[in-house]
VEXNUBA-175435 format. One line per 4 residues: for each residue x negated, y negated, z negated of N, C-alpha, C. Coordinates in Angstrom, 1 decimal. Layout:
REM residues N
X,Y,Z,X,Y,Z,X,Y,Z; ...
***
This chain:
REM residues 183
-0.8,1.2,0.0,0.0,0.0,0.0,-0.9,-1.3,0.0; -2.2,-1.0,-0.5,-2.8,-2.2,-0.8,-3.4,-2.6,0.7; -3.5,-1.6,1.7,-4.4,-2.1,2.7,-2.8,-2.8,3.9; -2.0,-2.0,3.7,-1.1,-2.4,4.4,-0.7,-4.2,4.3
-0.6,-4.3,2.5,0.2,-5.6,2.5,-1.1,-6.5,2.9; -2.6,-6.1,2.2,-3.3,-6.7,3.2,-3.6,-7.3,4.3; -3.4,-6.3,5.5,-3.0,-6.1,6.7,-2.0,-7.0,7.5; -1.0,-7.1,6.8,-0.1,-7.9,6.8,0.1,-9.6,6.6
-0.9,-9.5,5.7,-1.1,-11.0,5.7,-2.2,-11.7,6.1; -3.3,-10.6,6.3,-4.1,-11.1,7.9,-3.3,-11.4,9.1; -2.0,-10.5,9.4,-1.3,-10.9,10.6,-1.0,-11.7,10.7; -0.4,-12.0,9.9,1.1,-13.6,9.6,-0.2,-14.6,9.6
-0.8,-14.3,9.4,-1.7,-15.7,9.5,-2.3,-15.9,10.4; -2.7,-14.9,11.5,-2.9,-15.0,12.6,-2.0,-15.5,13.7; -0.8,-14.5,13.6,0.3,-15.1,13.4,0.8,-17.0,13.7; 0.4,-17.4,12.5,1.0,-18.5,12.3,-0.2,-19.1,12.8
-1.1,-19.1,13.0,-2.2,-20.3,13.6,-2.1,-20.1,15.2; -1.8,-19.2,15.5,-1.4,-19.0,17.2,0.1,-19.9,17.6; 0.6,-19.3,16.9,2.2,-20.6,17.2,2.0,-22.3,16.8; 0.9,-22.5,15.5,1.0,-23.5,15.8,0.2,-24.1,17.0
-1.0,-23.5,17.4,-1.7,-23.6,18.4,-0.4,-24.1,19.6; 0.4,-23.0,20.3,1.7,-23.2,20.9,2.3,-24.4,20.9; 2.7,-24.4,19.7,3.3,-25.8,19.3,2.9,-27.0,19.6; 1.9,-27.4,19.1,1.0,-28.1,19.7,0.2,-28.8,20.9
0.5,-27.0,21.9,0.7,-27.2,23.0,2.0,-27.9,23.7; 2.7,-27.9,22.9,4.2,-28.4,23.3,5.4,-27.5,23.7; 5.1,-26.0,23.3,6.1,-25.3,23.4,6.7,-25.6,22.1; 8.1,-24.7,22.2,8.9,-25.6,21.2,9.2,-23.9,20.0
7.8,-23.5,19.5,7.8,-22.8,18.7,7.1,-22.7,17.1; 8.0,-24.4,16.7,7.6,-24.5,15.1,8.5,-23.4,13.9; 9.6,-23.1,14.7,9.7,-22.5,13.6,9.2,-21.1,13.1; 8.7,-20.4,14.3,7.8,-19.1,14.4,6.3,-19.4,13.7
6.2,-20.7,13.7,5.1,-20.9,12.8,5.1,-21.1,11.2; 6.4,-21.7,11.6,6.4,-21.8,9.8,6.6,-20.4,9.1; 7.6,-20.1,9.8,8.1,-18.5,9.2,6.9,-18.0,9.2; 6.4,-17.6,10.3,4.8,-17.4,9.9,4.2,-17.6,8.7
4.1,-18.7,8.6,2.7,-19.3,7.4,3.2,-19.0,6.3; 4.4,-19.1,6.3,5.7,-18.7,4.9,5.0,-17.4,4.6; 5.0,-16.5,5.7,5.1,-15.1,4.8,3.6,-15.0,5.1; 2.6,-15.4,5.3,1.3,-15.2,5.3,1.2,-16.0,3.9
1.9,-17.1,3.3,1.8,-17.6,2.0,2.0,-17.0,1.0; 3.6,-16.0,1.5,3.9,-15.3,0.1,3.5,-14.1,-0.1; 2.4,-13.4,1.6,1.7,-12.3,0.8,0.5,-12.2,0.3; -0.1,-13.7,0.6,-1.7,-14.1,0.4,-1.2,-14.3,-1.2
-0.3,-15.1,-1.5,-0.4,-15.4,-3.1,0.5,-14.3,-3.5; 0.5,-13.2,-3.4,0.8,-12.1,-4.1,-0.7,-11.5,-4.3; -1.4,-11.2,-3.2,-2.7,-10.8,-3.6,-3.2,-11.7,-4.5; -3.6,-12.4,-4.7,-3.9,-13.8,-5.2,-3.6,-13.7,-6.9
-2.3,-13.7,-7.0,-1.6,-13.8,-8.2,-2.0,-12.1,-9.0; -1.9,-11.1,-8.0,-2.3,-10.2,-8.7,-3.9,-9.4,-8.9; -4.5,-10.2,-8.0,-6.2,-9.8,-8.8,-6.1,-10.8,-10.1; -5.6,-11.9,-10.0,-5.8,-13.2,-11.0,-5.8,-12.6,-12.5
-4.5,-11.8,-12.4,-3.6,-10.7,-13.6,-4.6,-9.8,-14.1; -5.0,-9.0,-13.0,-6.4,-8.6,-13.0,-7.4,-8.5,-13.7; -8.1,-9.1,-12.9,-8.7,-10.2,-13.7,-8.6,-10.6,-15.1; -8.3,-11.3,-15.5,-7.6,-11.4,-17.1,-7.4,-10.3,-18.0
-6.7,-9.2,-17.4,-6.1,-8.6,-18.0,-6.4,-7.2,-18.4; -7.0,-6.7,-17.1,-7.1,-5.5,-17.3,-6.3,-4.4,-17.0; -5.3,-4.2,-17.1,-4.2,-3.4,-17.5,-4.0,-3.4,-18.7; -4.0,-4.2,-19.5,-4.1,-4.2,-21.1,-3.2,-5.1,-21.9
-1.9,-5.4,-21.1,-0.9,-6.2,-21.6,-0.8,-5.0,-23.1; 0.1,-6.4,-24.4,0.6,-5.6,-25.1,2.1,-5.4,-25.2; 2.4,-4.3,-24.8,3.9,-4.0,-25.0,4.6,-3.8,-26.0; 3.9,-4.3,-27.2,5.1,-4.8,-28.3,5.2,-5.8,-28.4
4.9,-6.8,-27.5,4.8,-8.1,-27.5,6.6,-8.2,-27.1; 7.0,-9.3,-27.8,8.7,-9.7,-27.8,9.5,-9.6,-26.0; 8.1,-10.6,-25.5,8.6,-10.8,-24.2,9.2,-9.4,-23.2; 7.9,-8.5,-23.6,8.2,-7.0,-23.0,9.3,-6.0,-23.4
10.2,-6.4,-24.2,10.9,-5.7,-25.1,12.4,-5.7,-24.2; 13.2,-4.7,-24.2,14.4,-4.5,-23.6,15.5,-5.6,-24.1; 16.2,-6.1,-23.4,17.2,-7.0,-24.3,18.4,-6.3,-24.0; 19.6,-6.5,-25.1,20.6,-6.2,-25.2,21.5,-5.7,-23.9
21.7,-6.8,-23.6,22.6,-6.8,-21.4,22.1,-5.9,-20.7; 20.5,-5.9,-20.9,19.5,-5.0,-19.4,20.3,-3.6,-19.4; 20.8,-3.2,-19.7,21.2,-1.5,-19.9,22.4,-1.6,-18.8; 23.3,-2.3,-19.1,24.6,-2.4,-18.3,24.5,-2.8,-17.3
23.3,-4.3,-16.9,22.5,-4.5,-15.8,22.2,-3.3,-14.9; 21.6,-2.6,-15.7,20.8,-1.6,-14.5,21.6,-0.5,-14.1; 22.2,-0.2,-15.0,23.9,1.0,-14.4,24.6,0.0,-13.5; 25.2,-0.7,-13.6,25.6,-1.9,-12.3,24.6,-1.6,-11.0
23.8,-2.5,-11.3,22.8,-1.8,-10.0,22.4,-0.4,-10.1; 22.8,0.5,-9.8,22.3,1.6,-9.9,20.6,2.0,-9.5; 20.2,0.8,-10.5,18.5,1.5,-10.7,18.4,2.7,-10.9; 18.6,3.7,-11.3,18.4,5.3,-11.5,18.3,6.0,-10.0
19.3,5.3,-9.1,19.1,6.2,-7.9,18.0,5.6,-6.8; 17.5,4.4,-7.1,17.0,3.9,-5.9,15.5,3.5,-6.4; 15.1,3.2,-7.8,13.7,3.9,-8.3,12.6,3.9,-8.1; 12.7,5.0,-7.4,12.4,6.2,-7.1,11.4,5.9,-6.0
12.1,5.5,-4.7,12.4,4.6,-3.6,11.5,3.5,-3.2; 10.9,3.2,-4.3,10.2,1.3,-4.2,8.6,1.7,-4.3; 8.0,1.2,-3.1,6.4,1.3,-2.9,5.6,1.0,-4.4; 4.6,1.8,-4.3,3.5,1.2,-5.5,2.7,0.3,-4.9
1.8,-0.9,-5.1,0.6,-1.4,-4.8,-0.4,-0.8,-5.6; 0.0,-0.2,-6.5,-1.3,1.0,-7.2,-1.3,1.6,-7.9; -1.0,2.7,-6.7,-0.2,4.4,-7.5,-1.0,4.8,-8.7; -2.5,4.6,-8.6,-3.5,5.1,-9.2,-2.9,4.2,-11.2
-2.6,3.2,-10.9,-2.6,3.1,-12.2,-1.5,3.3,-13.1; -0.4,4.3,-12.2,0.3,4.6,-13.5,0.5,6.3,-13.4; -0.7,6.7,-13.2,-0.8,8.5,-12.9,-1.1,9.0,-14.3; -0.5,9.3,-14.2,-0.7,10.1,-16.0,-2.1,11.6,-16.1
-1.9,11.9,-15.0,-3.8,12.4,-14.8,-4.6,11.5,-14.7; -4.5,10.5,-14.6,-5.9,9.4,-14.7,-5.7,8.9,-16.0; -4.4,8.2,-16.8,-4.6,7.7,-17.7,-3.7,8.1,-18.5; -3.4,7.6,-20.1,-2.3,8.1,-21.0,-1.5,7.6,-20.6
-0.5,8.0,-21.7,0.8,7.0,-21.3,1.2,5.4,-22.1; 0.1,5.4,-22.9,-0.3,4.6,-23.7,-0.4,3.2,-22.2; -1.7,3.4,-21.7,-2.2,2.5,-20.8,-1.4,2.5,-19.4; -0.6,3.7,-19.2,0.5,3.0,-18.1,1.2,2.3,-18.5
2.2,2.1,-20.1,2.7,1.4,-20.8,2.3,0.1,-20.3; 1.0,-0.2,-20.8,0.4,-1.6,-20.6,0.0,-2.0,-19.3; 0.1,-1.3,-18.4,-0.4,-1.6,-17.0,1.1,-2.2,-16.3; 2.6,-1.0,-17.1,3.5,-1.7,-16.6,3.7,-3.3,-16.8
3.2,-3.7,-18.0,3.8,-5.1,-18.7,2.8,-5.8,-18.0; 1.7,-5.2,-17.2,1.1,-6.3,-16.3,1.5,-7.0,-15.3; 2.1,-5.4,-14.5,2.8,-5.7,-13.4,4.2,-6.1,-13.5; 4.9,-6.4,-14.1,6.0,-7.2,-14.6,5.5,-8.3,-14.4
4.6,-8.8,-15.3,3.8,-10.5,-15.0,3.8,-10.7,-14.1; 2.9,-9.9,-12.8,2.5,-10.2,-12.0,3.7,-10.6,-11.0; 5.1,-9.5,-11.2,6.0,-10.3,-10.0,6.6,-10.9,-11.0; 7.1,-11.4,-11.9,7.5,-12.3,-12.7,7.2,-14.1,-12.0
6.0,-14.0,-11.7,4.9,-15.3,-11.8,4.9,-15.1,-10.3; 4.7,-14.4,-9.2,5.6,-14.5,-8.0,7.0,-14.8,-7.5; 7.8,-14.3,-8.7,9.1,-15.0,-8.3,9.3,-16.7,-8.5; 8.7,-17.1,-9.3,8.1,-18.5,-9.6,7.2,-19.0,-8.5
6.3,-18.3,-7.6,5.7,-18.9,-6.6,6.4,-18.8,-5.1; 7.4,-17.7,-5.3,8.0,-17.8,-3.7,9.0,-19.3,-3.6; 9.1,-20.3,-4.3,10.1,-21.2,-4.2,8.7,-22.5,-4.2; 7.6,-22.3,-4.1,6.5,-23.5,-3.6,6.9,-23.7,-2.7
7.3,-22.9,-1.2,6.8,-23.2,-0.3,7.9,-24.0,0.1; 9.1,-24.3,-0.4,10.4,-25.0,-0.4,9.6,-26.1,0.0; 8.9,-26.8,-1.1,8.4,-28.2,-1.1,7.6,-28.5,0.6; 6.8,-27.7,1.0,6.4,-28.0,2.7,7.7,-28.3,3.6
8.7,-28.0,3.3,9.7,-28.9,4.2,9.7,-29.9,4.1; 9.0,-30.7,3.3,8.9,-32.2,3.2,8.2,-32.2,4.1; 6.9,-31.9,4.8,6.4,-32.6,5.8,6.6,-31.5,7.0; 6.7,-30.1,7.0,7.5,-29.4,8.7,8.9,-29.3,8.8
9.6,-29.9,7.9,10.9,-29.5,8.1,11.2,-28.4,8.0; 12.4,-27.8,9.0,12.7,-26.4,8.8,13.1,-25.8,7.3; 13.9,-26.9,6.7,14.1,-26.8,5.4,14.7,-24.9,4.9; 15.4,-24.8,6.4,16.4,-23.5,5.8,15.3,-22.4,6.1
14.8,-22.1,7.2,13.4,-21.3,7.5,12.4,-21.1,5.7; 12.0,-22.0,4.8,11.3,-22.2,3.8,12.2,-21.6,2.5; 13.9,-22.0,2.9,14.7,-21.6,1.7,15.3,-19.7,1.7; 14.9,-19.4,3.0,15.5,-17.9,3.2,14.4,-17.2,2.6
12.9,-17.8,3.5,11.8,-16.8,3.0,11.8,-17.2,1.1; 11.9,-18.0,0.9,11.6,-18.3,-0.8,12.4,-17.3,-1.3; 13.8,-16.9,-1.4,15.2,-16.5,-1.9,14.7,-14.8,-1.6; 14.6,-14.7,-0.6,13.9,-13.3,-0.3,13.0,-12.6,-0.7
11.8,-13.7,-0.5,10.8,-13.3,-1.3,11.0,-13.1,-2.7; 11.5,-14.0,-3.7,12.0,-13.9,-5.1,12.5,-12.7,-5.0; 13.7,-12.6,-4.7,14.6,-11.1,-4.9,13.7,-10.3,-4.5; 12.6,-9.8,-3.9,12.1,-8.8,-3.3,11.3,-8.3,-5.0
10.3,-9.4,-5.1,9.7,-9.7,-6.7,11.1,-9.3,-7.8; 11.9,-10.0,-7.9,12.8,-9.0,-9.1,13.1,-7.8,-8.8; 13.5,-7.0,-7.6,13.5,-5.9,-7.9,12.4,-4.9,-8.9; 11.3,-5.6,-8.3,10.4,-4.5,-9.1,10.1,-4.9,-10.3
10.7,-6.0,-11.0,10.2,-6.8,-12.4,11.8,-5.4,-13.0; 13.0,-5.3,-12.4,14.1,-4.4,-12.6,13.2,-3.2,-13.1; 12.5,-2.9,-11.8,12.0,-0.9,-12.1,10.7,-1.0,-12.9; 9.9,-2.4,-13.3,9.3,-2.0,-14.6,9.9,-1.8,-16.2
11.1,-2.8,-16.0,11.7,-3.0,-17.3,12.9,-1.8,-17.4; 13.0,-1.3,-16.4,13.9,-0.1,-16.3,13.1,1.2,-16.8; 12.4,1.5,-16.4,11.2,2.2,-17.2,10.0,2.5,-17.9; 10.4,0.9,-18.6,9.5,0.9,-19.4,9.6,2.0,-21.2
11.0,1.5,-21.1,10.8,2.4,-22.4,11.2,4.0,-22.7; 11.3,4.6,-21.4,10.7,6.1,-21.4,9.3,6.1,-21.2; 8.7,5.1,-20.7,7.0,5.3,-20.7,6.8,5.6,-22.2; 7.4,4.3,-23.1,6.9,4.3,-24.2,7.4,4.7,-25.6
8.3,6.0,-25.1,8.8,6.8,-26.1,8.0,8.1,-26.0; 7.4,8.5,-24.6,6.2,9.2,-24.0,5.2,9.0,-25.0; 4.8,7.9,-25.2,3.4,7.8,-25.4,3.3,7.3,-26.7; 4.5,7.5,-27.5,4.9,7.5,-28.9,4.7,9.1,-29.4
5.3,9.8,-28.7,5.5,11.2,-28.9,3.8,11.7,-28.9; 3.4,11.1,-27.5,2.1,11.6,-27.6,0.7,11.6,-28.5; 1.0,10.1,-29.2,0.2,9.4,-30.2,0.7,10.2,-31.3; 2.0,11.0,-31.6,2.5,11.5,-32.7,2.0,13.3,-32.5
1.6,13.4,-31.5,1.2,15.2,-31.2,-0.6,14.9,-31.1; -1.0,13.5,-31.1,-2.4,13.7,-31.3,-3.3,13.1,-32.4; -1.8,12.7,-33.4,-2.1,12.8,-35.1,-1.8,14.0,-35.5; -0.9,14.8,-35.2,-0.5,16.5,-35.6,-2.3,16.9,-35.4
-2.4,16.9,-34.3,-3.8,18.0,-34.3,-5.4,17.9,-34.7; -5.2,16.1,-35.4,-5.9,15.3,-36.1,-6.4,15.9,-37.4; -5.0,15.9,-37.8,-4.2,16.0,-39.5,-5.3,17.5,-39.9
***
């Protein structure tokens, strides 16, 4: 996944410097550029935002921290949307870090509450690019990809918070069978 979305936002940006090139030239294809740059924006600052996380963090969020914690509503939320069936379904950008043969369930726990941040703090960034309609216009082109992009980012902020706390009844149990053999 990582090389794809990669990949992808090498395109859009190629992409988008070729149409404005176009444009420029006087064909009348600004808004294939903006769209362009839009989503060469919102997948460059997803990479961006998530080495940053990275970076910082580690995988080492703490998930007893308040913020990470399930609230009351989320339950009836997620049966409404039938998160249970669709899950399942949603790409990793890095399967490796929540394999339970590479790590406990301790540290997927904490890797989840990273990646929560991380699209959390992209849902917050896909609505920057609103403000460049001040100077290209194409106000509604800027407001589809923003809206899109956000909702794309909550889904998966849904399937970390949807599963976060079977991770961490796992790795309760686990911490509790690796004081038994302690003892």
């Amino acid at each position: 996944m990582a090389k794809t979305m990669k990949g992808l936002a090498a395109a859009a940006l190629v992409a988008a410097a070729a149409f404005t090139l176009l444009y420029r030239a006087g064909l009348a294809v600004l808004p294939l550029a903006v769209t362009f740059g839009t989503v060469a924006y919102h997948l460059g600052v997803r990479l961006i935002i998530g080495a940053a996380y990275d970076a910082v963090m580690g995988n080492r969020a703490d998930y007893t921290r308040r913020w990470y914690q399930p609230k009351a509503w989320e339950a009836k939320l997620y049966d409404l949307l039938g998160v249970r069936r669709w899950k399942s379904k949603m790409p990793t950008y890095a399967p490796e870090a929540f394999d339970p043969a590479r790590h406990s369930w301790h540290e997927i726990a904490q890797a989840m509450c990273q990646s929560e941040l991380v699209h959390e703090t992209n849902v917050i960034a896909s609505f920057v690019p609103i403000l460049f309609s001040l100077w290209f216009g194409q106000l509604a082109v800027f407001i589809v990809t923003s809206v899109l992009a956000a909702a794309f980012d909550l889904v998966f902020v849904i399937v970390q918070r949807y599963n976060r706390p079977t991770v961490i009844r796992i790795a309760q149990r686990a911490a509790q069978r690796q004081n038994i053999k302690t003892a």
